[in-house]
C-alpha positions in Angstrom: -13.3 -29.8 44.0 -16.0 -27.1 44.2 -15.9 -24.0 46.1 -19.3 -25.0 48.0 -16.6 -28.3 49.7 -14.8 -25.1 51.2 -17.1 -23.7 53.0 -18.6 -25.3 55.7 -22.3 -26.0 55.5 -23.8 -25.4 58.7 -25.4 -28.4 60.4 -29.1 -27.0 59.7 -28.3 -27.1 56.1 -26.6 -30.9 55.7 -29.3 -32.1 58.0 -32.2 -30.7 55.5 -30.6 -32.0 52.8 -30.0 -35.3 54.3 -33.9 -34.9 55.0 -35.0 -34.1 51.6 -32.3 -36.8 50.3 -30.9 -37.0 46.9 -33.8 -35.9 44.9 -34.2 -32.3 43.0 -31.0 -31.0 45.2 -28.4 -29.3 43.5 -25.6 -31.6 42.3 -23.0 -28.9 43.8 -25.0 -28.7 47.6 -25.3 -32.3 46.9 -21.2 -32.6 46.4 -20.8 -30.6 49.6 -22.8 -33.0 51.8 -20.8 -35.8 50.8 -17.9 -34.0 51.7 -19.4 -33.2 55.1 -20.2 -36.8 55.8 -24.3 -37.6 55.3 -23.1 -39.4 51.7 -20.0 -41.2 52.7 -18.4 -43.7 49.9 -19.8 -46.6 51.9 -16.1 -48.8 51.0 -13.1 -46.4 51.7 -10.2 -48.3 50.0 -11.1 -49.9 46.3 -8.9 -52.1 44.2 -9.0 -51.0 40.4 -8.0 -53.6 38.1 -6.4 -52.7 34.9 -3.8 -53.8 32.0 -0.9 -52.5 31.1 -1.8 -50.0 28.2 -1.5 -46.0 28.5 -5.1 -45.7 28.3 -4.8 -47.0 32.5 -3.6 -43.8 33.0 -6.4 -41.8 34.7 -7.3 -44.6 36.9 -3.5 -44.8 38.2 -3.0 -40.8 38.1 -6.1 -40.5 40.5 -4.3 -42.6 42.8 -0.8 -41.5 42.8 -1.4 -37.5 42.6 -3.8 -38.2 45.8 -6.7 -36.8 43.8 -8.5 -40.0 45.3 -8.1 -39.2 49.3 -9.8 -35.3 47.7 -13.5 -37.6 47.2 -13.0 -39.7 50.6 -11.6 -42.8 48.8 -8.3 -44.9 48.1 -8.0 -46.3 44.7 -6.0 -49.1 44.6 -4.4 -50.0 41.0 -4.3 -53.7 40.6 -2.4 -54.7 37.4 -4.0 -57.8 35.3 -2.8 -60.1 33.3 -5.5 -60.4 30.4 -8.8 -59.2 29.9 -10.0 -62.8 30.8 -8.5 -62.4 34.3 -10.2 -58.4 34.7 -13.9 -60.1 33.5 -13.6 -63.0 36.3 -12.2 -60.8 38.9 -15.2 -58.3 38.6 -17.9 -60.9 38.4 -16.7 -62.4 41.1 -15.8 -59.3 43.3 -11.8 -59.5 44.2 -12.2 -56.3 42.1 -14.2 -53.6 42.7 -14.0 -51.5 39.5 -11.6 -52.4 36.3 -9.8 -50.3 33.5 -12.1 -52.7 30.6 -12.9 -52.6 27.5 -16.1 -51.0 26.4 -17.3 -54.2 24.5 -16.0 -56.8 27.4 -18.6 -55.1 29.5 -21.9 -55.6 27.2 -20.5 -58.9 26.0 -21.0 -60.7 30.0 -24.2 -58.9 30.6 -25.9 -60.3 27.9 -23.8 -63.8 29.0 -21.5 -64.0 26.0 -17.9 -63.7 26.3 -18.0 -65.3 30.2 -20.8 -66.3 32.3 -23.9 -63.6 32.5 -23.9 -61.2 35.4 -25.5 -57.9 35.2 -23.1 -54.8 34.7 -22.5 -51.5 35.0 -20.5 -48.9 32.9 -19.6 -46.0 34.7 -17.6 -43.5 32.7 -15.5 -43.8 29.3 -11.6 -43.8 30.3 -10.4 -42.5 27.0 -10.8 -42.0 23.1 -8.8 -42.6 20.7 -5.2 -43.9 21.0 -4.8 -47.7 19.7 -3.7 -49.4 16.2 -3.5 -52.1 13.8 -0.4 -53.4 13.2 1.2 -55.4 10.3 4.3 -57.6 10.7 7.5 -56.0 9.0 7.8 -59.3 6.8 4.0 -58.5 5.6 5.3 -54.6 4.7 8.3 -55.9 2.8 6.0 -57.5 0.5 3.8 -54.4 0.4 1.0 -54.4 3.3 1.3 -51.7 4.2 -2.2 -50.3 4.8 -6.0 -52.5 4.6 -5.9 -51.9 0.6 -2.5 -53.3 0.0 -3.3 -56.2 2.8 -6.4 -57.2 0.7 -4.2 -57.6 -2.0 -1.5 -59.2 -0.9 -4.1 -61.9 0.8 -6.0 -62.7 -2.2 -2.3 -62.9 -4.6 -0.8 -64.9 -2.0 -3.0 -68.1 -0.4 -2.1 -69.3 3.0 -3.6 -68.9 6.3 -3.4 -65.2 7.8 -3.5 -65.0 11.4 -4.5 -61.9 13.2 -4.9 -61.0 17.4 -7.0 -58.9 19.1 -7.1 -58.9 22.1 -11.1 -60.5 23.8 -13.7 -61.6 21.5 -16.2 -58.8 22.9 -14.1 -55.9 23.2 -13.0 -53.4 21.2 -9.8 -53.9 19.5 -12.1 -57.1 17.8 -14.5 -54.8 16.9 -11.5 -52.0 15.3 -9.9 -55.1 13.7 -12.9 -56.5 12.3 -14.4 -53.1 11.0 -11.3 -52.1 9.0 -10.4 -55.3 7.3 -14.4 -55.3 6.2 -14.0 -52.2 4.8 -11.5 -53.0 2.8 -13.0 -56.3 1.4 -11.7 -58.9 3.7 -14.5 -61.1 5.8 -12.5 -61.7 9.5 -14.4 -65.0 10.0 -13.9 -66.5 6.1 -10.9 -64.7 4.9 -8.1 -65.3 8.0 -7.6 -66.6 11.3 -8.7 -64.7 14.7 -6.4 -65.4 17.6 -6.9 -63.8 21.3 -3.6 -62.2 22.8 -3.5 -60.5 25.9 -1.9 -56.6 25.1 1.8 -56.7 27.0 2.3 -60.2 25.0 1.4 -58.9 21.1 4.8 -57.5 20.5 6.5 -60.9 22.0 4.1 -63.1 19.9 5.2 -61.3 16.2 8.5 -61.2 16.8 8.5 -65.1 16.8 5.6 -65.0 14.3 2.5 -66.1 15.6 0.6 -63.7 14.1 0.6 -61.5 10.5 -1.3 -58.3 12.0 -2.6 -57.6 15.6 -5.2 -54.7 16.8 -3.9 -53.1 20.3 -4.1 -50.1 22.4 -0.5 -48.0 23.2 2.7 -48.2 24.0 2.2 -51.5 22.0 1.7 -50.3 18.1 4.7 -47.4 19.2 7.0 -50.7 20.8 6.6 -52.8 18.1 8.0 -49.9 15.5 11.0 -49.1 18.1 11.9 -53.2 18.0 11.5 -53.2 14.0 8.7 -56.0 14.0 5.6 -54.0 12.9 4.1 -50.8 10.7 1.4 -49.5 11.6 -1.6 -49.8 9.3 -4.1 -47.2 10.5 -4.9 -45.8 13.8 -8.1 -46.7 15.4 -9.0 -42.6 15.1 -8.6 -43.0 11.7 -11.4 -46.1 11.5 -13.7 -43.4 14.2 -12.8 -40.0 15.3 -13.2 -39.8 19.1 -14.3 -43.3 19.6 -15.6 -45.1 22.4 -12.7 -47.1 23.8 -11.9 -48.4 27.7 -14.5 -48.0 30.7 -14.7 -47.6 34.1 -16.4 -51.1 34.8 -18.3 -52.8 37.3 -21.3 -55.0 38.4 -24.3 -53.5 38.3 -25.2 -54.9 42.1 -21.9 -53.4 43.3 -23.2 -49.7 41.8 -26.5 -50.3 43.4 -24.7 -51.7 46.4 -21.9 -48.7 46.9 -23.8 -46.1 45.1 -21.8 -43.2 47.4 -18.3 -44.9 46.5 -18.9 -45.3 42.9 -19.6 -41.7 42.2 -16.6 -40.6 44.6 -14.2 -42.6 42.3 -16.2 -41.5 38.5 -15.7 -37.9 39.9 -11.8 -38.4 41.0 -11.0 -40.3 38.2 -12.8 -37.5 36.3 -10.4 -34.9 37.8 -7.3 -37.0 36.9 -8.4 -37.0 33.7 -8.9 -33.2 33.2 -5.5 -32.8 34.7 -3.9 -35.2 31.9 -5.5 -33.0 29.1 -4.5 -29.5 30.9 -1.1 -29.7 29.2 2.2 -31.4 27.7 3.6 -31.3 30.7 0.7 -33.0 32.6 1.0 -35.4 30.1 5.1 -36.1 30.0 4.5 -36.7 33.6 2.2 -39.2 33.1 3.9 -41.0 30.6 7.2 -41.0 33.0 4.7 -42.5 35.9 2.8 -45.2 33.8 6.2 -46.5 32.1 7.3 -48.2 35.5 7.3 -51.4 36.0 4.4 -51.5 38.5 1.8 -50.3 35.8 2.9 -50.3 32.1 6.3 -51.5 32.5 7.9 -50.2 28.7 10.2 -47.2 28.4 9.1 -43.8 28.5 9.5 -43.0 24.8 7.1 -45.9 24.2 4.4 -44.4 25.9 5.3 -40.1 25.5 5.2 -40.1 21.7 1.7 -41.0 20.7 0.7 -39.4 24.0 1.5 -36.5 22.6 0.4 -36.7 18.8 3.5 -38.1 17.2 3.0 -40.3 15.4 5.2 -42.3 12.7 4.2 -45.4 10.7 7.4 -47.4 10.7 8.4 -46.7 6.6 9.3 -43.7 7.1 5.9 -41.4 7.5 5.7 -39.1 10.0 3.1 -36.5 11.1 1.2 -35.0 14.4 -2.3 -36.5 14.9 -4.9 -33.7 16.5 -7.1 -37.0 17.7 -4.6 -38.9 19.5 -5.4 -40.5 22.9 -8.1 -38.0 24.7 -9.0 -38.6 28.3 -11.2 -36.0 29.1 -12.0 -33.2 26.4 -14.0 -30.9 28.2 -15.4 -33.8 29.6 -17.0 -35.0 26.1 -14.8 -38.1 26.3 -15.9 -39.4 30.1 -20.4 -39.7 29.5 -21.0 -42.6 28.8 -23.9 -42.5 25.8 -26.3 -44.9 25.4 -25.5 -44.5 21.0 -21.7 -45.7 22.6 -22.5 -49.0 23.4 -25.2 -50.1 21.5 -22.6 -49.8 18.7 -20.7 -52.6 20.1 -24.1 -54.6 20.4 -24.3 -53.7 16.5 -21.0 -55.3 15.9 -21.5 -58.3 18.2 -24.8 -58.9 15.8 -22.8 -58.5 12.6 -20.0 -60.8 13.7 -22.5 -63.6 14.7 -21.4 -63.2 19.0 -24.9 -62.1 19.4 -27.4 -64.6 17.8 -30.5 -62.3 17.6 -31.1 -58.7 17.7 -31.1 -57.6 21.3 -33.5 -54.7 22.7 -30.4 -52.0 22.3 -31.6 -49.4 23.9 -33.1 -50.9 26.8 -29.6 -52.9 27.4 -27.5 -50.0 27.5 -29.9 -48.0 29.3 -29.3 -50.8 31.6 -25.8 -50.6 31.7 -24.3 -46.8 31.2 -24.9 -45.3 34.9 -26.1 -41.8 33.7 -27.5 -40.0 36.5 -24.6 -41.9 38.8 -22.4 -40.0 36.3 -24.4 -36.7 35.9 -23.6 -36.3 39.9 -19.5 -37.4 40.4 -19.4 -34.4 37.0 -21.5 -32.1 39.4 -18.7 -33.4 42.2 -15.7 -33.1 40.3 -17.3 -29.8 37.7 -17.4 -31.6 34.5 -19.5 -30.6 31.9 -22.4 -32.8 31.1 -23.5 -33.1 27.5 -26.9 -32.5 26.1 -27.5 -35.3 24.5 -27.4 -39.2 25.5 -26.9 -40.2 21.8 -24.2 -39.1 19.2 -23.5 -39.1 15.8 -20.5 -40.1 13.9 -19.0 -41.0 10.4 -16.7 -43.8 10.3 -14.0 -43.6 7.6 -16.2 -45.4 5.1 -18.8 -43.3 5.3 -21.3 -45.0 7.1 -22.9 -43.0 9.7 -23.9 -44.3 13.1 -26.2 -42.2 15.4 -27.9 -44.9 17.5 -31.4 -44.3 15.9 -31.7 -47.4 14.0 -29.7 -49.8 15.8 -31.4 -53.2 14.1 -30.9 -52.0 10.5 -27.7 -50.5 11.1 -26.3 -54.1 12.1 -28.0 -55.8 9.0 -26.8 -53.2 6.7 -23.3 -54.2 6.0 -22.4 -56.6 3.4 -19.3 -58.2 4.8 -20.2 -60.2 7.3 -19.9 -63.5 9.6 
């Protein structure tokens, strides 16, 4: 934590500041009063939900390195069994915050995807890191990649079936994106099945499905068993893309304001600790592997961890943009440009009937000065800029500006 926690502040000091409260103090003094008591996380011990998938891994690392009990809080990691069962368990509060995907989030606060309730996105876990993967029988006849699939899908007639993994989130929106791209309409063109992540490897092996979209170990396990290629990684579709969230209601950040920021700014630390090196990271993979969080072998989680990556056929090669969890702290701020790109999608693929007011709704939901203070807390850099830009591999650029035409722009759609 900061070197101002170490000291003590003398009592004149904390009681000013508690005075003057939050406003115009330094972030850092601000830090240090928690510390010494005047912000206390109002709720002590918090239950995390999450799914077994390596992107979990800053949410369970903050827990069991004890970084937690450093920002006056106990995280505790609560393992799901879909993304249906993280959705109801936040709305209706057995869980306090969840491991969930970016889209999931948008999708109920605008009341698609589940019942309406008003959320709250409070940091991005992770980039990078998940896949689309083809069946081995779809590779022996050449699928091999979304060119060859279009192909061997307009040669060959017959109903293709393809998971992801929640209608909202993001492997849907991955999925949906790359198969566009390459000619083939989702909605027209195949069928769209919803699979929770642990079960996608069990479901092609006794083929359910032709192709599935899916964060890690599952892309890596489905190679190791000799069911699946994978097609492209999802850095490949968008460098550094937005991926999983730290989620929650938006009453329970305006309810435990003091707790939220306590567990943004541990699980920020975790994930500058994962980054710092290959060895940070072996030991991570070694810790999510067991049974009580990922529960897969730890050569299905360290390769791809660590940029290795292999296809399946044969390819090999190290990928710079594999799973990221922190980056200097460019992966964790949540921009606004983020998640009105999922709104984009959710317009494109007919989820969302009319254009919503994109800005307004993730200005709603991304909790930037909540996170601006647990990056003070925990001394993460804090970008410039609440929008970004970004080229997608087909060369459409996405920046945030034009939100309304960017949705109408693309040809392939529901």
């Amino acid at each position: 934590m900061t070197d101002l926690l170490k000291t003590k502040l003398s009592r004149r000091t904390v009681l000013q500041v508690a005075a003057v409260g939050a406003v115009g103090i330094d972030p850092a003094l601000r830090a240090a009063v928690w510390a010494q008591g005047s912000d206390k996380p109002e709720k002590e011990e918090v239950k995390i939900g999450f799914i077994p998938l390596t992107d979990c891994a800053s949410v369970v690392m903050a827990s069991v390195l004890g970084i937690d009990k450093k920002y006056g809080v106990k995280i505790v990691p609560t393992k799901e069994s879909s993304w249906a069962s993280v959705r109801d368990k936040l709305v209706n509060g057995e869980l306090d915050f969840a491991h969930v995907l970016y889209g999931l989030v948008y999708g109920v606060h605008l009341g698609v995807g589940g019942q309406k309730k008003d959320m709250a996105v409070l940091m991005t876990l992770n980039n990078n890191g998940q896949a689309i993967t083809l069946s081995k029988k779809l590779a022996d006849k050449g699928a091999i990649d979304g060119a060859s699939l279009a192909k061997l899908m307009a040669a060959e007639k017959r109903e293709y079936t393809f998971a992801q993994t929640f209608p909202t989130g993001t492997h849907a929106m991955w999925l949906y994106y790359w198969m566009a791209a390459n000619g083939i309409n989702p909605m027209k063109d195949a069928k769209v099945i919803t699979v929770p992540p642990p079960q996608m490897v069990a479901n092609m092996r006794v083929g359910n499905m032709d192709g599935f979209c899916v964060g890690e170990p599952w892309n890596h396990r489905a190679i190791m068993d000799g069911i699946g290629i994978t097609a492209t990684t999802t850095q490949d579709i968008w460098k550094d893309h937005p991926e999983k969230v730290l989620g929650t209601t938006a009453e329970y950040a305006k309810k435990y304001p003091n707790t939220s920021r306590a567990v943004t700014a541990a699980i920020l630390e975790a994930s500058r600790w994962i980054d710092a090196s290959i060895a940070n990271r072996n030991k991570m993979a070694e810790t999510i592997a067991d049974k009580a969080f990922v529960n897969t072998s730890v050569d299905a989680v360290n390769q791809r961890i660590l940029g290795r990556y292999q296809n399946g056929l044969g390819k090999t090669w190290d990928d710079p943009n594999s799973m990221k969890f922190y980056n200097e702290g460019l992966v964790n701020f949540p921009y606004l440009s983020d998640g009105m790109w999922f709104l984009t999608q959710h317009k494109r693929w007919g989820i969302l009937k009319e254009h919503p007011d994109y800005l307004k709704v993730a200005q709603e939901i991304n909790q930037i000065g909540l996170y601006k203070d647990a990056a003070a807390a925990s001394k993460t850099a804090v970008p410039k800029d609440a929008m970004r830009t970004s080229k997608l591999f087909d060369g459409v650029v996405w920046d945030g500006k034009d939100p309304k035409k960017y949705a109408d722009s693309f040809k392939v759609r529901a």
